[in-house]
N, C-alpha and C positions, 0 to 999 in steps of 0.2 A: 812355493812358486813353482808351476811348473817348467818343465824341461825344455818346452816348445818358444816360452816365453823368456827362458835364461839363453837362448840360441841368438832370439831375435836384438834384445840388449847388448849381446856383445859383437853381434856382425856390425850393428850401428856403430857401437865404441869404437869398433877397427873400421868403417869408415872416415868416421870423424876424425879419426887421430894421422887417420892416411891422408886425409884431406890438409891435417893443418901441416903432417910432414913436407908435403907439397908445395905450401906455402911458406916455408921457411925457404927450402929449399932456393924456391923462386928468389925471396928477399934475397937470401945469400948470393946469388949468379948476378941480381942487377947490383948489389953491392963491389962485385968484383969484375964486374965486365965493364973496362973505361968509355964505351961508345955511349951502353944502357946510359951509365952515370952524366956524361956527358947532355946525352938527352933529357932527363930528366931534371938534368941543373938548368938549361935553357927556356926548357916550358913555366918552369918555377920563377925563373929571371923575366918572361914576358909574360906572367901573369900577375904578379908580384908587385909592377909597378908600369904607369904609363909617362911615358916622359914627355915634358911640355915645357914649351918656353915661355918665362914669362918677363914682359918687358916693361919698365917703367914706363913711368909718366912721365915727358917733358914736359919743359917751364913753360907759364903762360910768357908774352911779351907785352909790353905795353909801351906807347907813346908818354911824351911830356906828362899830357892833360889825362890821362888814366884812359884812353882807348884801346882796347884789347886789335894788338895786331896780328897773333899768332897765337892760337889757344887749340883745345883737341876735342872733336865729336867722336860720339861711341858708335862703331859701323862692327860687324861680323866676318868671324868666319867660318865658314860652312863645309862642313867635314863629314865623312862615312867611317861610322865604328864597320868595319868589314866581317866580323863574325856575327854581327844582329843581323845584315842587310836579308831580307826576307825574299823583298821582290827588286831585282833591277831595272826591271823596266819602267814599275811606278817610278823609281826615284831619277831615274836619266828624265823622262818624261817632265816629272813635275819643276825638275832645274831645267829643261829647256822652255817649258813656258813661263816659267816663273820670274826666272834669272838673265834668261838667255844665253845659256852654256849650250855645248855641242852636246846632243844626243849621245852621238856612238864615243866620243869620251868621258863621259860621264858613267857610260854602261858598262865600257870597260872597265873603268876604275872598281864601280860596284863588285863586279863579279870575280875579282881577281881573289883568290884563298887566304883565309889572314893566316897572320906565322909570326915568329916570335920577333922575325924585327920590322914586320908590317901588318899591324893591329888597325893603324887609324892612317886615310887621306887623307887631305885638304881638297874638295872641287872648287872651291871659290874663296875670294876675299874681300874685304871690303864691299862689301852688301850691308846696304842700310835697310832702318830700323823697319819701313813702311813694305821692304821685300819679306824678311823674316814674319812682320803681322800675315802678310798673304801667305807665307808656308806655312804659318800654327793654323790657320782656318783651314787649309786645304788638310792638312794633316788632322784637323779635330774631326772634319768630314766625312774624311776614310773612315777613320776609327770608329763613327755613328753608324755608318754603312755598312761596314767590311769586320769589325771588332768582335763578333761573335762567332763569326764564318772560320770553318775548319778545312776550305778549299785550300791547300798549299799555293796557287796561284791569284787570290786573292788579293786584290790593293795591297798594298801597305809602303808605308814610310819608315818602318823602323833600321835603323843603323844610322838614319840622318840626326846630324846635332848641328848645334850652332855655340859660338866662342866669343865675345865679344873684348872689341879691343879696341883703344885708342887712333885716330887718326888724325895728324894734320889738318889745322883750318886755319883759315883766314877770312874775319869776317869784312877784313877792309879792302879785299881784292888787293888790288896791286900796288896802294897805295904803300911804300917805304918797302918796296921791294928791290931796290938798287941794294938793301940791305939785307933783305930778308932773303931774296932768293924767289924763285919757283919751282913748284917739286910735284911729281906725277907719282902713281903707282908701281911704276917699272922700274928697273936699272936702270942710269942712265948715267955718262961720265960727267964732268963738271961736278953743278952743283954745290959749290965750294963756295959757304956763306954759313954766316955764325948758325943759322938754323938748319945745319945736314947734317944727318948721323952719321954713322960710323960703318956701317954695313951695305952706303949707295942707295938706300932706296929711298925712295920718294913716297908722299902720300895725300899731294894736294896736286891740283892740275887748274890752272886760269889765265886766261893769255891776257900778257900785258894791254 
């Protein structure tokens, strides 16, 4: 072997070995520096898991004769993963036509940076099933149109999801609602009837 070629083997070696020194090194300082470690454990804690709530199912109700008085339709919620959002403005856009949400808060919310304890919004709730059909077509749309395109500005819908969830119904309107109550979507005080949770909110809305 020559002399030229046992030169070049060992400068490698001693790069390589200086390289991995370096890297211990490193390991070792975020081991002992409490801020690194501190970071580190946070990114790990909001990536690690996404926290959600999830709520039972209330009882149906029923009269004498087996008429359902108080039973629950499945409606949405419409949320932005805030680290996919691609484009803000498609997504403000397509909930102001879609939904009829405020533009400029919608947009905001899109654009705000996720971080470890704000991963996912809520823009809306209680959206029915016939809104979400009109989001997956507008969103199948883009993606036929715009799905290949390497423009950064480019349509797109990604970071939007949908959640679905029980809600309050009454198929008999107001009929035995001296008992049952009536209940909107908001906070509201009262409401004080065998059929109101525990947290004030309301999730049906019919006037007597």
């Amino acid at each position: 072997m020559g002399s030229d070629r046992v030169w070049r083997y060992t400068l490698v070696g001693t790069l390589l070995s200086l390289l991995a020194g370096v890297i211990l090194i490193q390991l070792f300082r975020n081991q002992l520096n409490p801020k690194e470690v501190g970071y580190f454990i946070d990114q790990a804690d909001g990536y690690a898991r996404i926290p959600k709530i999830i709520t039972p199912s209330r009882g149906l109700l029923y009269d004498r004769y087996g008429n359902e008085l108080a039973g629950n339709t499945k409606v949405f919620e419409v949320g932005l993963e805030l680290g996919r959002v691609r484009n803000p403005h498609t997504v403000a856009l397509a909930l102001n036509v879609l939904l009829g949400l405020d533009y400029s808060q919608v947009y905001e919310t899109a654009t705000k940076e996720p971080s470890a304890k704000l991963m996912y919004a809520v823009v809306a709730d209680f959206v029915t099933k016939e809104q979400i059909d009109r989001l997956e077509k507008y969103k199948d749309d883009i993606e036929k149109t715009y799905g290949g395109s390497r423009n950064k500005d480019a349509p797109s819908l990604a970071g939007l999801v949908y959640a679905p969830h029980l809600q309050r119904s009454y198929p008999e309107k107001s009929l035995a609602s001296n008992l049952l109550g009536f209940v909107n979507h908001k906070k509201s005080a009262g409401c004080e009837n065998p059929d109101y949770n525990k947290n004030n909110y309301c999730y049906y809305s019919y006037s007597l």
